[in-house]
Each structure stands twice: as C-alpha cells, then as structure tokens.
C-alpha positions in Angstrom: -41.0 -54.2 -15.1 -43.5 -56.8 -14.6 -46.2 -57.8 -17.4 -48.1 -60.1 -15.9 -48.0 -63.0 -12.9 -47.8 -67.1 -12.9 -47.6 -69.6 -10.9 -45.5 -73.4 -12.0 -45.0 -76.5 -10.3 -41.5 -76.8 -9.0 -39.9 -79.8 -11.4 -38.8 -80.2 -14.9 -42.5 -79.4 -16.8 -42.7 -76.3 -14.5 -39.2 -75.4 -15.4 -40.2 -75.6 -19.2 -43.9 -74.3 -19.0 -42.6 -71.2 -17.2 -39.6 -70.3 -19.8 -42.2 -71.1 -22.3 -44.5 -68.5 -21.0 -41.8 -66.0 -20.6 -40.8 -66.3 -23.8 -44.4 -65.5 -25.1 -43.7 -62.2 -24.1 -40.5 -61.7 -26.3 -36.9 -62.7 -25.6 -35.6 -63.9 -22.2 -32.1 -63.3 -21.9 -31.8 -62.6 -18.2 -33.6 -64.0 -15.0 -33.6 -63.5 -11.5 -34.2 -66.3 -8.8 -34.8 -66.2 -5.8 -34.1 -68.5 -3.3 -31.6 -71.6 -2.7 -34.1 -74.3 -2.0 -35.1 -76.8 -4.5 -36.8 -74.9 -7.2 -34.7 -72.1 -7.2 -31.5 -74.2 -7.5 -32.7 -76.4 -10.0 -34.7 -73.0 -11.7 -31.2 -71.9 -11.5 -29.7 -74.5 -13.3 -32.0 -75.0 -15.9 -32.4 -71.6 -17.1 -28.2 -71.0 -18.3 -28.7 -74.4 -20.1 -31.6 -72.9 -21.9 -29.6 -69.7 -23.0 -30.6 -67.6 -20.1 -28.2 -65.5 -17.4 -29.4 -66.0 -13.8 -28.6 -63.6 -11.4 -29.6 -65.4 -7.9 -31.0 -63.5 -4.7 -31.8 -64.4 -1.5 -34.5 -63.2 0.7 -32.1 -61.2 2.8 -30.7 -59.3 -0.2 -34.5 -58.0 -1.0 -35.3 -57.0 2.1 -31.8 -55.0 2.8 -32.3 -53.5 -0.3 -36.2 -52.0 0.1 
C-alpha cells in the first residue's frame, strides 16, 4: 500500500532523509529497491545497516510480473 510519494537526492543525506521520512509514517522493517545502479546499490546497502530487510528488484522482474 502506498501513503504518500517523495523524491531524495541519491547520496548519504538522501539515504537518511528518506528513512527518516518513512519512518514518520510508523515502523520500516522491510524495503524494496529497485534497480542496481548507484542509488539503489548504495540504497541497498544502507538500509540492512539501519535495521531494515531489502528485497531488491529489477526493472525486468516488474514488468514480467504486471
């Protein structure tokens, strides 16, 4: 279910900003990310350091899946 929509710059204070504002909603204990490139790998890194389970998906596992 979504809530609500943001947008964060790709780097450490987005990384923190954006689990920040999740967290405003309640308790994050899982994420999805999608993507490999920069922001996602690094999103994807950051996150299990921060307590949170990261599923990872890429674009092709969306679209076979809609």
């Amino acid at each position: 279910m979504t809530h609500d929509t943001e947008e964060f710059p790709a780097g450490a204070a987005g990384h923190r900003d954006l689990l920040r504002w999740a967290r405003a909603s309640g308790a994050v204990r899982r994420a999805g990310v999608e993507g490999t490139g920069s922001f996602g790998a690094a999103l994807s890194r950051y996150l299990p350091a921060q307590g949170v389970d990261v599923s990872r998906y890429l674009l092709a596992q969306w679209t076979s899946s809609m």
